[in-house]
C-alpha positions in Angstrom: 202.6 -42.7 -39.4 206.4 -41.5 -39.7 207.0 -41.5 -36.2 205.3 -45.2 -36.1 208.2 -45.9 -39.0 211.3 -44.3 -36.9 210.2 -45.6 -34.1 209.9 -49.0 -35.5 213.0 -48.8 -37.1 214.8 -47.7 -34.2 213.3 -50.7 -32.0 214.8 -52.8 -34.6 218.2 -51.2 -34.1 218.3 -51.5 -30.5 217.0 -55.5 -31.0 220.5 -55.9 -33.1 222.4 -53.7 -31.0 223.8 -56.8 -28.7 224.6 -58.6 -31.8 226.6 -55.4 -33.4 228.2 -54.4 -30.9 229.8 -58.5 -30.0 230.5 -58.0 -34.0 232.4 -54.8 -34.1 234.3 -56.1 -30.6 235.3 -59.5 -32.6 236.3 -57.6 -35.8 238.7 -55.5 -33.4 240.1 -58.5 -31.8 241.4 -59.7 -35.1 243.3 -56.6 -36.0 246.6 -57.7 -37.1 249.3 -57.2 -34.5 252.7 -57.2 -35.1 253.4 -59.8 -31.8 253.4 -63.4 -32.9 252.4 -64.1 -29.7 249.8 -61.5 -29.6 248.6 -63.2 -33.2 248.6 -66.9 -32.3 246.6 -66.7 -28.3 244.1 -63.9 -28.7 241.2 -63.8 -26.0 238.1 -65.3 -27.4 235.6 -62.0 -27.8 233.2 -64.5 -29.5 232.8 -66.3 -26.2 232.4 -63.7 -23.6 230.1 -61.9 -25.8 227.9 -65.2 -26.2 227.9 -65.6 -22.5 227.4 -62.3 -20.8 224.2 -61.6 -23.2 222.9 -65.1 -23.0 222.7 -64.1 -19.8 221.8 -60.5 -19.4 219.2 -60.5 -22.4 218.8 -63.5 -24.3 215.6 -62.4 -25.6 217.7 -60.0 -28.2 220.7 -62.4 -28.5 219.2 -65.8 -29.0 220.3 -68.7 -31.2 220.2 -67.0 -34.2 222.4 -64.2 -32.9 224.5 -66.7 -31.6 225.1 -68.8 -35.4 226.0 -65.4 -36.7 228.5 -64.4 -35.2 229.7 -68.0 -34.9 229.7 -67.9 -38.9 231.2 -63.8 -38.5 234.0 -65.5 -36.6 235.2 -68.1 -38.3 235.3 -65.9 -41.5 238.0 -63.5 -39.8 239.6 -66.2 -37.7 240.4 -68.3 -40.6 239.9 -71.7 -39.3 238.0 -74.5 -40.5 234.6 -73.7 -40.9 232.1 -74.8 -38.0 235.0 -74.4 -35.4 234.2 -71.0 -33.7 230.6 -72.0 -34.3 230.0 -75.4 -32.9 232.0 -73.6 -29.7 229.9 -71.0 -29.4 226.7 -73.3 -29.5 228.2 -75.4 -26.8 228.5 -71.9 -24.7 224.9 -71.3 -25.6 223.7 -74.8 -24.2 225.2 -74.5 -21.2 224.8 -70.6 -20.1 220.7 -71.5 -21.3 221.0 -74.2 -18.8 222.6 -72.2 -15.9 221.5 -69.1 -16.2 219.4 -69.4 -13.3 222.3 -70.0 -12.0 224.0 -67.0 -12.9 221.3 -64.2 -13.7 221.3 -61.0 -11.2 224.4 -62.3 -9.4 227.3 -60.1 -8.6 230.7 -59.8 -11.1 232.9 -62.2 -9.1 230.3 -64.9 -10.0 229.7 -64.2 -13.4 233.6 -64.3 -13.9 234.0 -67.7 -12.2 231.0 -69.0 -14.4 233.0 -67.9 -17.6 236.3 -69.4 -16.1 234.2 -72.5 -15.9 232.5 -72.7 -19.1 235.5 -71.7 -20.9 237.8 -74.4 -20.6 234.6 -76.8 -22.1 234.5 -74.8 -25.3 238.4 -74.4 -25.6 238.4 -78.3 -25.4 235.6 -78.6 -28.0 237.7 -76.1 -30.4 240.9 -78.2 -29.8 239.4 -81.2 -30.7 237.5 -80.4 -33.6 240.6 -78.8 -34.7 242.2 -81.8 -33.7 240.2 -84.1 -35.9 240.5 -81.8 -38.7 244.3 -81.8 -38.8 244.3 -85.9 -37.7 246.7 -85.2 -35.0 246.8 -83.5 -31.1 247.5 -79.5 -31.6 249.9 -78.7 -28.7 247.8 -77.7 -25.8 250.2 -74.9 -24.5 249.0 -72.0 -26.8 245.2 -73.5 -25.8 245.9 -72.8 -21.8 247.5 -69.7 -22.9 244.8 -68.4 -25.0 242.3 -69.1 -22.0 244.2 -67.2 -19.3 244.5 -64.4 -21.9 240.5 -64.6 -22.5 239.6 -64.5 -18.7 242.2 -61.8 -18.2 239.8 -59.9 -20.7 236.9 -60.8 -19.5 236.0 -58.0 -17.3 236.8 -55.4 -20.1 234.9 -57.0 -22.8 232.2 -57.3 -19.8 232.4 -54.0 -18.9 232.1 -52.6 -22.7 228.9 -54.9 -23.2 227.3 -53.2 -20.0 228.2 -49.8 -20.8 225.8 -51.1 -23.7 223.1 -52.9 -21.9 222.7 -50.4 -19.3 223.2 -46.7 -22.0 220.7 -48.3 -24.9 218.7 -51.2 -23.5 217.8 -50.7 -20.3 214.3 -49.8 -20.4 213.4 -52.5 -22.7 
């Protein structure tokens, strides 16, 4: 019976782990830097994390995962509630979509998928955030933001298949 328990309870663990670990990589992002640049165009974490497991297991990171950390980062980020969120959903819909498209293909692909679907959610942030303010933000530190984000991309990639491949592989 205790090694049902453990067993159980370590199941459980590994279920949350893609959530977690996209958690603990958002909460670093946010660590105060003392660049203003660095402070104002920060790669979206949130994003890539949403994408590469929506595509490598969304049976552990589904919807629910996907609200959460939406919620988790628009608490740290400090911007109008719903912002990081409604983003993050419109990443969800369309990496559910294409992932037909983009399961089992090599990195190159999965990068230009991400350079792709990017640029949709950036717009959907700008213009909520947009509307919010009742005025156009200036676009520049947008494009910036995104180049910084796909520039990170294969490192924030890399750190979430250290992950699949160490603790969930034979899932």
């Amino acid at each position: 019976m205790k090694e049902n328990w453990q067993e159980n309870a370590l199941n459980h663990f590994y279920a949350l782990m893609p959530l977690l670990f996209s958690v603990v990589l958002v909460a670093l992002s946010y660590l105060p830097l003392k660049s203003s640049l660095a402070n104002n165009a920060r790669p979206d974490i949130g994003l890539m994390c949403v994408y590469f497991w929506l595509i490598y297991r969304p049976d552990l990171f589904n919807l629910c995962s996907v609200c959460f950390l939406g919620i988790f980062v628009d608490i740290v980020s400090s911007t109008p509630f719903g912002n990081y969120l409604f983003s993050m959903l419109v990443m969800c819909l369309l990496v559910t979509n294409l992932v037909k498209y983009l399961n089992g293909r090599i990195f190159v692909v999965l990068w230009v998928g991400i350079a792709v679907l990017m640029p949709i959610c950036f717009f959907v942030q700008w213009l909520l955030l947009s509307v919010y303010y009742a005025e156009p933000l200036p676009v520049l530190p947008l494009i910036f933001s995104y180049l910084v984000s796909l520039a990170f991309y294969p490192i924030v990639g890399g750190i979430n298949a250290v992950i699949l491949n160490v603790f969930l592989q034979d899932d």
